[in-house]
C-alpha positions as CSV (number, residue, x, y, z in Angstrom):
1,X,14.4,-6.9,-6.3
2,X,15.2,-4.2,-3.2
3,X,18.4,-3.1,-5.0
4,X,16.7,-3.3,-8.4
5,X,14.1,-1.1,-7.3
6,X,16.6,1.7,-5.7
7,X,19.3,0.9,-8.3
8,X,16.7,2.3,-11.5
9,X,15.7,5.1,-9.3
10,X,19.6,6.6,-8.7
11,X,20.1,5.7,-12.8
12,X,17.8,8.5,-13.5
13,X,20.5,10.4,-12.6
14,X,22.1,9.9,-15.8
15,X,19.5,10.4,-17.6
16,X,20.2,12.9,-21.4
17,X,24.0,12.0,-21.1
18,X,24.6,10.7,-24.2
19,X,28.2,9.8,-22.7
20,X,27.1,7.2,-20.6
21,X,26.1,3.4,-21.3
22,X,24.5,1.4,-18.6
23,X,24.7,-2.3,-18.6
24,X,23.3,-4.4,-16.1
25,X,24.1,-7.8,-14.3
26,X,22.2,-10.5,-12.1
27,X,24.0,-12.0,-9.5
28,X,22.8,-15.8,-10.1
29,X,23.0,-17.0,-6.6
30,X,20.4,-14.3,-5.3
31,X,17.7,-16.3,-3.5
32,X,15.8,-13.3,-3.9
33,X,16.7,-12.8,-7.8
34,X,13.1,-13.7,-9.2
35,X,11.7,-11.0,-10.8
36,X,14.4,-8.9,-11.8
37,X,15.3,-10.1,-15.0
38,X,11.5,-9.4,-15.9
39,X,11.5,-5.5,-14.1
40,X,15.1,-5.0,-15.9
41,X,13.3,-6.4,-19.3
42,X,10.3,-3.9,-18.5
43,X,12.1,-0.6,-18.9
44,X,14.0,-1.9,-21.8
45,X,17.3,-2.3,-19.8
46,X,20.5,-4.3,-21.5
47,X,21.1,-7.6,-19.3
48,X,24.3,-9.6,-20.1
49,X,25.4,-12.2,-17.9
50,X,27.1,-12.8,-15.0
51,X,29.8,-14.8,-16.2
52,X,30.9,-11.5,-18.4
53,X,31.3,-9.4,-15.3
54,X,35.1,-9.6,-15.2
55,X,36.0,-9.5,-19.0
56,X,33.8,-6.2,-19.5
57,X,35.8,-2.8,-19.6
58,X,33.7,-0.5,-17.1
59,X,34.0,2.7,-15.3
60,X,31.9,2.3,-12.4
61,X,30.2,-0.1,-10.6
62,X,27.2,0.8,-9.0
63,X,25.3,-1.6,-6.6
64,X,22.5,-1.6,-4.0
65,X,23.4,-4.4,-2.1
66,X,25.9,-5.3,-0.2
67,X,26.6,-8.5,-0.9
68,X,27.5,-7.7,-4.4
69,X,30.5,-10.6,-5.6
70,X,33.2,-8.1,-7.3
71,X,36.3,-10.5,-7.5
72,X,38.1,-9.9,-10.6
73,X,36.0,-6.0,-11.3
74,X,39.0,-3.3,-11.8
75,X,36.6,0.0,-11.7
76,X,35.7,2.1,-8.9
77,X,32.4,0.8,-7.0
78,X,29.6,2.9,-5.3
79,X,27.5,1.0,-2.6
80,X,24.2,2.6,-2.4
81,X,21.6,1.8,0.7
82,X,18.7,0.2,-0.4
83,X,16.7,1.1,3.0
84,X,17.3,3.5,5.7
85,X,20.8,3.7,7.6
86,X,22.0,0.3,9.0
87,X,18.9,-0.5,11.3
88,X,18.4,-4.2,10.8
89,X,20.3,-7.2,12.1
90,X,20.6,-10.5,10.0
91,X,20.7,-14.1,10.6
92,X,24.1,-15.8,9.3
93,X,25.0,-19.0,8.8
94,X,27.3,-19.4,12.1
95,X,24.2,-18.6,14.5
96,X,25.5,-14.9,14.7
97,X,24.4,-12.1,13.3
98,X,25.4,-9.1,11.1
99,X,23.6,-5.2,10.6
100,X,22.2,-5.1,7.1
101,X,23.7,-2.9,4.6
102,X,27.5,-3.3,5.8
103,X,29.2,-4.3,3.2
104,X,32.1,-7.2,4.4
105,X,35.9,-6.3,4.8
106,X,36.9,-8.0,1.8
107,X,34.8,-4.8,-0.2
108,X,35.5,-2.4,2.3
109,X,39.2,-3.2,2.0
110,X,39.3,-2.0,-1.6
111,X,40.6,1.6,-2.2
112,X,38.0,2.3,-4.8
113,X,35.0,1.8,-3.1
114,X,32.5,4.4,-1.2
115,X,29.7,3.4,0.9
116,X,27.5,5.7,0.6
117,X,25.0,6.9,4.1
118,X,22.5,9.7,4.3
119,X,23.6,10.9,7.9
120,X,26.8,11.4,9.7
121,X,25.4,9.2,12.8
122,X,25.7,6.1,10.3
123,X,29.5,6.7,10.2
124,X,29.6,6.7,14.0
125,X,27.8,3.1,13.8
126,X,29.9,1.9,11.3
127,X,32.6,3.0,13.2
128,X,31.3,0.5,15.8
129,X,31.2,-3.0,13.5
130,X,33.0,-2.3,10.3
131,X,36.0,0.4,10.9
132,X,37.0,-0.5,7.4
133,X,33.3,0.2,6.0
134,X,32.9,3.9,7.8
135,X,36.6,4.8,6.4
136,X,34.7,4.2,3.1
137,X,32.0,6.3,4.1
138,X,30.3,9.3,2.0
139,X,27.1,11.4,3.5
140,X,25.2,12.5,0.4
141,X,22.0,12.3,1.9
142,X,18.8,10.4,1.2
143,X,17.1,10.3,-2.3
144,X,13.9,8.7,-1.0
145,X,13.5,10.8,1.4
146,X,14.0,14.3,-0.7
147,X,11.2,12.6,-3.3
148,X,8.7,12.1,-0.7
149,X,9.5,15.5,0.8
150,X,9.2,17.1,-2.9
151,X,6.2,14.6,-3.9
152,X,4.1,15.4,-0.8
153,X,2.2,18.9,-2.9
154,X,0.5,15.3,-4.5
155,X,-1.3,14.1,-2.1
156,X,-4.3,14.5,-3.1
157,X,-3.6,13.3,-6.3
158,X,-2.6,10.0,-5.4
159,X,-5.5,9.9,-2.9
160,X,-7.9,9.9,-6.3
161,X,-6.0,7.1,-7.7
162,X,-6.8,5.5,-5.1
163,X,-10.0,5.7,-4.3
164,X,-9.9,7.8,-1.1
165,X,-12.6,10.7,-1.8
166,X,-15.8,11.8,-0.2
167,X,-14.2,11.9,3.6
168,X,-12.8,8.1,3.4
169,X,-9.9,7.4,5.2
170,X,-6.9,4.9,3.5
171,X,-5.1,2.4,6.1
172,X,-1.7,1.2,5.4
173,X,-0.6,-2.2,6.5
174,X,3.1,-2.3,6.0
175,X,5.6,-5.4,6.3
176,X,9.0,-6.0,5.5
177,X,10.3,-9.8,5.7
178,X,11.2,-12.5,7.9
179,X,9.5,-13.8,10.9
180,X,9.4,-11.0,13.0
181,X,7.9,-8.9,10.7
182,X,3.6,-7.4,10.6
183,X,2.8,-10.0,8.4
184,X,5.1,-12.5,9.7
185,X,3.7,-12.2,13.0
186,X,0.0,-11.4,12.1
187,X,-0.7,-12.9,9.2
188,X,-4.8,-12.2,9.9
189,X,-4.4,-8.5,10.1
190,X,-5.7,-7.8,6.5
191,X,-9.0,-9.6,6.6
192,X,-9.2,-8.3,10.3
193,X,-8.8,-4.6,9.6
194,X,-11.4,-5.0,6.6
195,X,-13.6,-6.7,8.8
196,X,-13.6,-3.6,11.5
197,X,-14.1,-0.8,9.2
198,X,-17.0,0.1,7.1
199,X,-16.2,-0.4,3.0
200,X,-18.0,2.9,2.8
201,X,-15.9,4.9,5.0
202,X,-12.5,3.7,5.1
203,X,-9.8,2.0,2.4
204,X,-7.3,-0.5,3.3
205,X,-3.6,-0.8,1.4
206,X,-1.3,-3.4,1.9
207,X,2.8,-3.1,1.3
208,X,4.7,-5.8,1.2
209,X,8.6,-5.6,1.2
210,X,10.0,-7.5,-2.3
211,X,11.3,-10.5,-0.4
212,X,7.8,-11.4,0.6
213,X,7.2,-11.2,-3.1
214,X,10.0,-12.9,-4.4
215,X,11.2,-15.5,-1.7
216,X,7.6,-17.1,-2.0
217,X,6.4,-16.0,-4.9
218,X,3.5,-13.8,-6.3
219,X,1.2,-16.5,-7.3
220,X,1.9,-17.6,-3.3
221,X,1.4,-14.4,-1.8
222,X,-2.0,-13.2,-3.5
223,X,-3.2,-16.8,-2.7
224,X,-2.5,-16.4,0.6
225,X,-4.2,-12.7,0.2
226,X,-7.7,-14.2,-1.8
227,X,-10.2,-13.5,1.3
228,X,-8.9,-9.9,2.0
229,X,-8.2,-9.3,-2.0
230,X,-12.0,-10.7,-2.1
231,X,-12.8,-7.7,0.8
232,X,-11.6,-5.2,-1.4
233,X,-7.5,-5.1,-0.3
234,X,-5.9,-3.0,-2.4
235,X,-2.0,-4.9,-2.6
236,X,0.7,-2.4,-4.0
237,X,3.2,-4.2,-6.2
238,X,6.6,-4.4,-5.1
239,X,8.5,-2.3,-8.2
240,X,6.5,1.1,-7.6
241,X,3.2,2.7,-6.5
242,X,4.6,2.2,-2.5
243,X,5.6,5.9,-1.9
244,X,2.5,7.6,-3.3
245,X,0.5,5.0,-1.2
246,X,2.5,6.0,2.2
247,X,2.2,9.8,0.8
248,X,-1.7,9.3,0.5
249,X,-2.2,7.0,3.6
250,X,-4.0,8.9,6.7
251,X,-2.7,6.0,9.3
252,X,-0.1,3.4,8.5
253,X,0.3,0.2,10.2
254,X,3.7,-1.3,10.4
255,X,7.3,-2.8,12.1
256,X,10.4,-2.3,11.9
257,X,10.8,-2.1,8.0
258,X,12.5,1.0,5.8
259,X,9.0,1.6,4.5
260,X,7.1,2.6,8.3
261,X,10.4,4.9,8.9
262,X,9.6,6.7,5.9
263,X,5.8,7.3,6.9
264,X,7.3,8.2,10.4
265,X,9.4,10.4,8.7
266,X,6.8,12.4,6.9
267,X,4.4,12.7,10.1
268,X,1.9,10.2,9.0
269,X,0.1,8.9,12.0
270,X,1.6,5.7,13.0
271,X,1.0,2.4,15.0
272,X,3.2,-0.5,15.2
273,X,1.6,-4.0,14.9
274,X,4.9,-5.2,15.3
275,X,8.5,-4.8,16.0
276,X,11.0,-7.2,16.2
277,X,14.4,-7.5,17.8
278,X,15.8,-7.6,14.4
279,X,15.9,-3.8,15.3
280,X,19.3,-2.7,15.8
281,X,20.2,-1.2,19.3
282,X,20.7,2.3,19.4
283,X,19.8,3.6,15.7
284,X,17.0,5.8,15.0
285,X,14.9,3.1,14.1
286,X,14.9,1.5,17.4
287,X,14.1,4.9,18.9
288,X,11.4,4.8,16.7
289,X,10.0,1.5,18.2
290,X,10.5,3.3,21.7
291,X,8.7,6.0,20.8
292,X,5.6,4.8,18.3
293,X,2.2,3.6,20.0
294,X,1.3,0.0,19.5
295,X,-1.8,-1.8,17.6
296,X,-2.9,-4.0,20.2
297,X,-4.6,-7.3,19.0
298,X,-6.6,-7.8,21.9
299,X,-8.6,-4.7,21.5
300,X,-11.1,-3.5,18.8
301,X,-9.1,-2.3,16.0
302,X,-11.2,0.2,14.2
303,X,-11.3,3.0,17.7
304,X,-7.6,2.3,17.8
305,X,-6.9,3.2,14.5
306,X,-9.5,6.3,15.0
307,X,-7.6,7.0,18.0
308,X,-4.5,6.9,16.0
309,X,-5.7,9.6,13.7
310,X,-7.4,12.0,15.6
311,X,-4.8,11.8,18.5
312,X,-1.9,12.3,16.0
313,X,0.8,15.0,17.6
314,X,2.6,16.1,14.6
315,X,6.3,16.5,15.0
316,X,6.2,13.8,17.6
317,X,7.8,11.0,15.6
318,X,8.9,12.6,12.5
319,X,11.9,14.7,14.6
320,X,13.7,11.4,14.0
321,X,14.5,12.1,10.3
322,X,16.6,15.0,11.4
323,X,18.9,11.9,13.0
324,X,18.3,9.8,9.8
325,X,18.6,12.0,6.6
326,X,21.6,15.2,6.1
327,X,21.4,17.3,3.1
328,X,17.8,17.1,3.0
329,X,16.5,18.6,-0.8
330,X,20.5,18.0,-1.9
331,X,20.5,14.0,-2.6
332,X,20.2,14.1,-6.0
333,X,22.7,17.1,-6.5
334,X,25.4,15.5,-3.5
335,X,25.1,11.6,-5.6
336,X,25.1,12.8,-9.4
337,X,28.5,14.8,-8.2
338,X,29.6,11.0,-6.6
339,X,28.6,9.2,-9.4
340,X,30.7,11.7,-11.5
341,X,33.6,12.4,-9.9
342,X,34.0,8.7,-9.8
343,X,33.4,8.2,-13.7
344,X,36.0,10.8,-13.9
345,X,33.3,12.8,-16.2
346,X,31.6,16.6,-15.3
347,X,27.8,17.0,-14.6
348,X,25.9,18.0,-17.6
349,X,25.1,21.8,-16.8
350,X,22.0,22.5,-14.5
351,X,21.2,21.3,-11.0
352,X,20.0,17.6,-11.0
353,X,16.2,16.9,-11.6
354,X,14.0,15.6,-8.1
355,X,10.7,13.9,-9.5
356,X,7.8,13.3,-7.9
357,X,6.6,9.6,-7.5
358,X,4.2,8.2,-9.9
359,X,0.7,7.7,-8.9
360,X,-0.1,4.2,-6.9
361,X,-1.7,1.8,-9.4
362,X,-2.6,-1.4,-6.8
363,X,-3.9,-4.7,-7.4
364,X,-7.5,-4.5,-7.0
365,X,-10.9,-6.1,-7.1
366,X,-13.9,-4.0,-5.6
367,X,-15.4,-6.2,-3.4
368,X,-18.7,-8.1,-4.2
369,X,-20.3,-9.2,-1.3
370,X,-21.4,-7.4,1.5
371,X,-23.1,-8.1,5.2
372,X,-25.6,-4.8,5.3
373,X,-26.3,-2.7,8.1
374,X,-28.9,-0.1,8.6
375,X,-30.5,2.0,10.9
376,X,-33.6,3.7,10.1
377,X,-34.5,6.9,12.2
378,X,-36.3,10.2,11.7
379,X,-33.4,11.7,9.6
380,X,-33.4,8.4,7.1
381,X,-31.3,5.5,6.7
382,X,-27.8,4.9,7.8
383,X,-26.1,2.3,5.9
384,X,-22.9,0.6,6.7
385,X,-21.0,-2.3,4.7
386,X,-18.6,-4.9,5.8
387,X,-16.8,-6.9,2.8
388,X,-19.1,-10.4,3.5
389,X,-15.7,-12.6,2.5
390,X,-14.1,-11.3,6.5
391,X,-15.6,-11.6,9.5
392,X,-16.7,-11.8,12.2
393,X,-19.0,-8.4,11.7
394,X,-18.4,-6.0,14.4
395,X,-22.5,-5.4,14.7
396,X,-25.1,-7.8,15.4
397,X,-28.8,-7.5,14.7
398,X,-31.0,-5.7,17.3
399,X,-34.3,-3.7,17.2
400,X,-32.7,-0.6,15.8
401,X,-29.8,-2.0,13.8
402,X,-30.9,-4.3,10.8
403,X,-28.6,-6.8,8.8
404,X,-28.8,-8.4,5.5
405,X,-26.4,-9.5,3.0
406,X,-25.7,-8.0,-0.2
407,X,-24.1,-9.0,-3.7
408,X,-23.1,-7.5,-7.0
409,X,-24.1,-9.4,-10.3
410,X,-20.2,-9.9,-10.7
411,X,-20.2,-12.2,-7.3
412,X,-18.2,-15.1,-8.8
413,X,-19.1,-17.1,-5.4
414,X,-22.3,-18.7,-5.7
415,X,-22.8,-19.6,-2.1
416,X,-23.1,-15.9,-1.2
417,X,-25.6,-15.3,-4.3
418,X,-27.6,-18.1,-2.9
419,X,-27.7,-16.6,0.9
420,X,-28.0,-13.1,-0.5
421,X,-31.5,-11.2,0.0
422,X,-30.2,-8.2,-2.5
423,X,-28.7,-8.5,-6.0
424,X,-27.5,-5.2,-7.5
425,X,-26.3,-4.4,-10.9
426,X,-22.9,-3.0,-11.0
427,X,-22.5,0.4,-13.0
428,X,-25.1,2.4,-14.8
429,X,-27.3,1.4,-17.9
430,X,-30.9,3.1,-19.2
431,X,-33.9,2.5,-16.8
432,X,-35.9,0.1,-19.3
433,X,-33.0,-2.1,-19.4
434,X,-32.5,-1.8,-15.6
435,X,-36.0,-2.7,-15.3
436,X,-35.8,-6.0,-17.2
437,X,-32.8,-7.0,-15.6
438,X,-33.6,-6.5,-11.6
439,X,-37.0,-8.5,-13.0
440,X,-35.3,-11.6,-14.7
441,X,-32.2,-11.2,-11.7
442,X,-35.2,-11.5,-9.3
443,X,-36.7,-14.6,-11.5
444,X,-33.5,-16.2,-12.0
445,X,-33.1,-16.1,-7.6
446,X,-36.1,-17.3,-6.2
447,X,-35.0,-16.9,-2.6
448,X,-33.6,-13.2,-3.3
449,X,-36.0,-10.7,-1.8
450,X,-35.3,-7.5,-4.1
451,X,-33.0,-6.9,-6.9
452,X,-32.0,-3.3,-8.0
453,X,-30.1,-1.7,-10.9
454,X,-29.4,2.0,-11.7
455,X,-29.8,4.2,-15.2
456,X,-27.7,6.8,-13.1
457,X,-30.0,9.0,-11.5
458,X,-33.2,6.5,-10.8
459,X,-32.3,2.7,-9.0
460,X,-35.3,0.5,-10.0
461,X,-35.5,-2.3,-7.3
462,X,-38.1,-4.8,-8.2
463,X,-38.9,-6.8,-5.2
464,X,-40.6,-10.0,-4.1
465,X,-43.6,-9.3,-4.4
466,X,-43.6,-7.8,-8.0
467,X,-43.9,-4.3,-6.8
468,X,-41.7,-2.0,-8.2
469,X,-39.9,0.9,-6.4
470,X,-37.7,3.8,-8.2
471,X,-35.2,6.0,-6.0
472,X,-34.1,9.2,-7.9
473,X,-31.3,11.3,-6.6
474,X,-29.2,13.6,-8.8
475,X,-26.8,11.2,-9.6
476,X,-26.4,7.3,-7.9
477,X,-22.9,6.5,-7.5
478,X,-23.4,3.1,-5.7
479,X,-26.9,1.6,-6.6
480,X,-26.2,-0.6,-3.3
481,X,-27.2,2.1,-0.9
482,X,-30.6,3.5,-2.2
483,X,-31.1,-0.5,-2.4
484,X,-30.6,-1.2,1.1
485,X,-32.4,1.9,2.1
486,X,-35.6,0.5,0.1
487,X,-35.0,-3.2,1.9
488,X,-34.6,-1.6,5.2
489,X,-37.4,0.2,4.9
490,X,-39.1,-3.0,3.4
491,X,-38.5,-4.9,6.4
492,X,-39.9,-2.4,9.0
493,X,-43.5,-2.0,7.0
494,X,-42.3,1.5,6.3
495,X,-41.6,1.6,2.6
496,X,-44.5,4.2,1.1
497,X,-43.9,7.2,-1.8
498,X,-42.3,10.1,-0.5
499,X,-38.9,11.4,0.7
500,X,-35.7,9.5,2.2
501,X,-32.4,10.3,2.9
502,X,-29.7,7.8,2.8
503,X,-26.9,8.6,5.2
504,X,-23.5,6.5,4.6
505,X,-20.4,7.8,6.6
506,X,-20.1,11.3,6.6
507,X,-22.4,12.0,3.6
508,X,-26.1,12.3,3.0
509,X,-28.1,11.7,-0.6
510,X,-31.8,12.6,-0.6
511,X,-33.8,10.5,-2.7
512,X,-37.4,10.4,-4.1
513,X,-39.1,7.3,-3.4
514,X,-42.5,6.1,-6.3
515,X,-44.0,2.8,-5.3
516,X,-45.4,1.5,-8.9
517,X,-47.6,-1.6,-8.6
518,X,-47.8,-3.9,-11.3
C-alpha cells in the first residue's frame, strides 16, 4: 500500500498525455498487498494480472518498492523511494539485516534500471552496501517534500477541516511499523494523550504507516483504537489526508518513520516517543534521533507537550532536510524529464504541475461522554472536559475545582448515561422543542440531575427539581458548557437570574441567566 500510495502520486506526472497508457500489476506474494487492489479500483485504475507481466509489450516499468520481481520484463525500470533516503534497517530471513529501499544486485545489475534518491549523500551510502545500486543512482530530488513545501500557504485550511479553530492546538501521534515503532512500543499513548488534555482545548490525530493497516487489518486496528476513537481520536487513513494533517499539526509525536522526518523537515515542533535501532547509523535520520527531545512516559504528558510548543527553536531540526532533499521546488520537473527520457518520448510543453495536498478527511466520532470540571470564581465559570471513555483524569475534586460527568443524547454506552448527572442534546433545534425534550430526557433518567438542549442562542436546562433555567448568548456552539456552568453553579447554592460568563480555554461567552419556576 506504501508504493501504491507514492506510485499514484509520481503518475500524476503523466497526466493530459494522451500518448501514454498506464497499466498496473499486484505482486501476489506481498504480505502487505491488502488493500491495493481496492485503492487501484478507487481511482478507476486498469489491473491485469500478475501472471501477464512478462507477455505484455511495455516501455517502462515504474515501481516503488524494491522488492519488485522483474524476471522475464525487457523495458527500462525506474525505482522510486517510497520514504525518505535509505534510513531503515530490516529483518531478513538469515538473522541479518538489510537498509530498506536498496534494491538487490540481481536489479541493480541490470543496465536499464535507475534508482532514483533525492540527495547526493544517499549515493555515498549506497556506495557503502550496494556499489552496484549507487552506480544506478539518479538525484532528482524529493516530490513529497516540494508538496509539503508548496502546500504549507494551506495551513489554515486544513486546520478547519479538522477541527482546530478558536486557539485549539492538534497533536500528532505518528508510527510507522514493526516493534520498535510509537505504537509498537506504546500502544497506550492515544487514550493517554486524550486523557491529559482538555477536549476543549486541544485535538489529537493519529497516523499510522500502511503496514499497521494492512498487515493486521483495518477492522483490527480501529478495534484496537475503540476507547481512544470513543475519546474523540481522529485516525487518518492510510491512502491520503497524512500530509495536510502533519502540515496542520502544532506538535507531532513520533519515531523513527518517513512521516516524523517530514514534520521535522517542515519545523513542526517535535518529540520522539520512540526511536528504535532500526535507525540506520549515520543517515540524517539517525541524526535526527540525536538531535530531537524525547516524550518521557514517566512524566505528565500534557506540560511536555506544552513545553514542546512554546519552547520550539525553529531551524533547530529542520536544517536536516538540506542533508535529505537536493533540487528542492525541482522534483517534479527533474522526474517527469526521467520518466521521459526513459519512455524515449518529450515532455508535453510547460513546466510540470506541483499540487497542493488535499484536505485531511479522518475517521472520526466526536466524543460523547465526558468527566466535567469547573471552577467557579468572581470572573465566572471555567469549564474543562476530559473524553470520560480515558482515564485516569488529571484533576481530582477539591473545594474549588468541581467534577461531574457528562453525556450527549447520542451516548450509545448506557453505563455512562446511567452514572451521568447531565444529558445534553446534541445540535440546535427551536426552544419549545428543546424544552420538551430536556423535560421527558429528565423523566426518562430519574437519577440524572439536569438535562439541557439548545434552539441556538438560548440552552433550556430543566433540572431536578422542575425548575427551569434558560442561558442566552449570541450564539451556543456547544450546549455542554452553558450546562455545566448552570450545574456548577447548582451545586454551590449559587444559581440566581443574572449574568455569567463561561470561560473554556482561551475563550469567554457571556451568558444571561432567567430562573423560571414552574
Amino acid at each position: 500500500m506504501t508504493s501504491t500510495v507514492r506510485l499514484l502520486e509520481v503518475l500524476d506526472l503523466f497526466r493530459d498525455d494522451v500518448r501514454v497508457q498506464v497499466l498496473f500489476v499486484v505482486d501476489p506474494g506481498s504480505v502487505f498487498r491488502d488493500g491495493v487492489r481496492e485503492l487501484l479500483g478507487s481511482v478507476g485504475a486498469k489491473i491485469v494480472s500478475w501472471d501477464l507481466v512478462a507477455t505484455l509489450d511495455v516501455d517502462l516499468v515504474l515501481t516503488a518498492s524494491e522488492n519488485v520481481e522483474l524476471a522475464g520484463v525487457v523495458a527500462p525500470v525506474v525505482v522510486l523511494p517510497h520514504g525518505v533516503g535509505f534510513h531503515k534497517l530490516i529483518s531478513v530471513r538469515d538473522g541479518g539485516v538489510r537498509v530498506s529501499g536498496v534494491v538487490p544486485d540481481r536489479v541493480a545489475a541490470r543496465d536499464d534500471v535507475a534508482l532514483v534518491v533525492s540527495h547526493p549523500g544517499q549515493i555515498a551510502q549506497l556506495k557503502q552496501v550496494s556499489p552496484l545500486a549507487a552506480e544506478r543512482a539518479v538525484v532528482a530530488g524529493d516530490l513529497t517534500y516540494d508538496r509539503f513545501v508548496a502546500s504549507g500557504r494551506l495551513r489554515d485550511r486544513y486546520r478547519r477541516f479538522l477541527g482546530v479553530e478558536d486557539g485549539r492546538r492538534l497533536v500528532v501521534l505518528t508510527s510507522t511499523w514493526r516493534d520498535q515503532s510509537l505504537w509498537g512500543r506504546w500502544r497506550s499513548l492515544p487514550e493517554q494523550v486524550l486523557a491529559a488534555l482538555p477536549a476543549d482545548e486541544y485535538r489529537v490525530a493519529m497516523i499510522l504507516h500502511p503496514n499497521v493497516w494492512f498487515g493486521h487489518g483495518p477492522w483490527q486496528v480501529r478495534t484496537w483504537l475503540t476507547r481512544a476513537r470513543e475519546a474523540g481520536l481522529m485516525v487518518v487513513p492510510p491512502t491520503a489526508g497524512w500530509q495536510a494533517t502533519v502540515l496542520a499539526a502544532d506538535v507531532v509525536v513520533g519515531d523513527h518513520g518517513s512521516v516524523t522526518f517530514y514534520a521535522a523537515a517542515m519545523d513542526t515542533p517535535l518529540l520522539l516517543g520512540a526511536f528504535g535501532d532500526e535507525a540506520a547509523p549515520a543517515t540524517t535520520m539517525a541524526e535526527l534521533g540525536r538531535l530531537a527531545n524525547r516524550l518521557d512516559p514517566e512524566q505528565p504528558l500534557r506540560p511536555q507537550l506544552d513545553v514542546a510548543m512554546a519552547g520550539h527553536r525553529p531551524g533547530r531540526v529542520a536544517a536536516l532536510a538540506g542533508e535529505a532533499f537536493a533540487l528542492v521546488g525541482q522534483a517534479s520537473s527533474t522526474l517527469r524529464d526521467l520518466l521521459y527520457e526513459r519512455l524515449n518520448l518529450t515532455p508535453l510543453p510547460g513546466p510540470a504541475a506541483v499540487h497542493a495536498w488535499p484536505v485531511p478527511v479522518p475517521e472520526h466520532t466526536p466524543a460523547a461522554s465526558f468527566v466535567v470540571y469547573t471552577t467557579v470564581d468572581v470572573l465566572g465559570v471555567v469549564v474543562r472536559r476530559y473524553p470520560a471513555t480515558v482515564e485516569p483524569y488529571p484533576e481530582e475534586e477539591t473545594g474549588r475545582v468541581l467534577r461531574h460527568r457528562a453525556v450527549y443524547d447520542d451516548e450509545p454506552d448506557l453505563r455512562s448515561v446511567e452514572n451521568a448527572s447531565v444529558i445534553v442534546r446534541r445540535g440546535t433545534c427551536d426552544e419549545a422543542t428543546a424544552t420538551a425534550w430536556a423535560t421527558a430526557e429528565l423523566h426518562r433518567n430519574p437519577g440524572v440531575r439536569l438535562t439541557a438542549a439548545s434552539s441556538g442562542r438560548t440552552c433550556v436546562a430543566v433540572l431536578d427539581d422542575n425548575r427551569q433555567v434558560t442561558a442566552t448568548s449570541e450564539w451556543i456552539h456547544d450546549p455542554m458548557l452553558p450546562a455545566a456552568a448552570i450545574y456548577a453553579l447548582l451545586r454551590l447554592r449559587r444559581l440566581t437570574d443574572g449574568a455569567v460568563t463561561v470561560r473554556v480555554g482561551g475563550c469567554e461567552t457571556p451568558f444571561e441567566v432567567r430562573i423560571h419556576v414552574s
